[in-house]
C-alpha positions as CSV (number, residue, x, y, z in Angstrom):
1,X,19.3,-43.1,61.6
2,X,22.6,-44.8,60.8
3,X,21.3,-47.5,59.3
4,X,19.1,-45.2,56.6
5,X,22.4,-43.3,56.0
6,X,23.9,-46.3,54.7
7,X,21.1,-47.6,52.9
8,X,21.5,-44.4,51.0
9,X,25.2,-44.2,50.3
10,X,24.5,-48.1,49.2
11,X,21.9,-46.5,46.7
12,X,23.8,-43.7,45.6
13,X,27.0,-45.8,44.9
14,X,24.6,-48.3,42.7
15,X,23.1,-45.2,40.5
16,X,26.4,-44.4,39.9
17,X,27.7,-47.7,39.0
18,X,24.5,-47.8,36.7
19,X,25.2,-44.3,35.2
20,X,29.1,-44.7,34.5
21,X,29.7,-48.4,33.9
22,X,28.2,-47.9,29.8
23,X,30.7,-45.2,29.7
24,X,33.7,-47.4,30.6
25,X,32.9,-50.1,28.6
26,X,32.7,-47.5,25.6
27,X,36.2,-45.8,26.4
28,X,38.1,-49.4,26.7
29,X,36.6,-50.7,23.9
30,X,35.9,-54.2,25.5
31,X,33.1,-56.4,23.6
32,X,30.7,-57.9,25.4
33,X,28.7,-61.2,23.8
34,X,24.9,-61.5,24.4
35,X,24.6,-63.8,26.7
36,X,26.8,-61.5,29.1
37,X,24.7,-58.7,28.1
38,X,21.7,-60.9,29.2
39,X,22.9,-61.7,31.9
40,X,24.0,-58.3,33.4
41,X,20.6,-56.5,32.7
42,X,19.0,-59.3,34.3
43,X,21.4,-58.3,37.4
44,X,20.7,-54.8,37.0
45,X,17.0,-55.6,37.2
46,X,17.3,-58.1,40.1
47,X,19.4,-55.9,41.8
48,X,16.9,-52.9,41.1
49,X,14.0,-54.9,42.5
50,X,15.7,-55.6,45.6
51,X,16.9,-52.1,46.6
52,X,13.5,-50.9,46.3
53,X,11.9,-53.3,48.4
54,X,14.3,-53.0,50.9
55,X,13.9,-49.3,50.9
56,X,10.0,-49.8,51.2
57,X,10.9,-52.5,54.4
58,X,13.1,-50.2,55.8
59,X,10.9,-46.7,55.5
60,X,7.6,-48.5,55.7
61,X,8.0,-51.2,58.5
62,X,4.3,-50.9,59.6
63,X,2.9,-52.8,56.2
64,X,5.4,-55.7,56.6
């Protein structure tokens, strides 16, 4: 049970991270090239994959 509580804040703090980090970038005023941009959505997408497989290994252990 602790371990899916974790799993959980680890999600929510990611959806945050997701939902505020534009919102920074637009206050500071801090440019980003494309490459960088690239490169971060790639993360984002990466990193997107992996939480939801995880999620799927850790609430669905019986198809692995």
């Amino acid at each position: 049970m602790r371990k899916q509580h974790l799993l959980l804040a680890i999600a929510i703090t990611l959806g945050v991270y997701l939902l505020f980090h534009p919102a920074a970038y637009a206050v500071t005023g801090i440019t980003v090239n494309q490459t960088s941009a690239w490169a971060f959505r790639v993360l984002a997408l990466v990193l997107t994959a992996l939480v939801i497989y995880l999620f799927t290994v850790v609430f669905q252990p019986e198809r692995f």
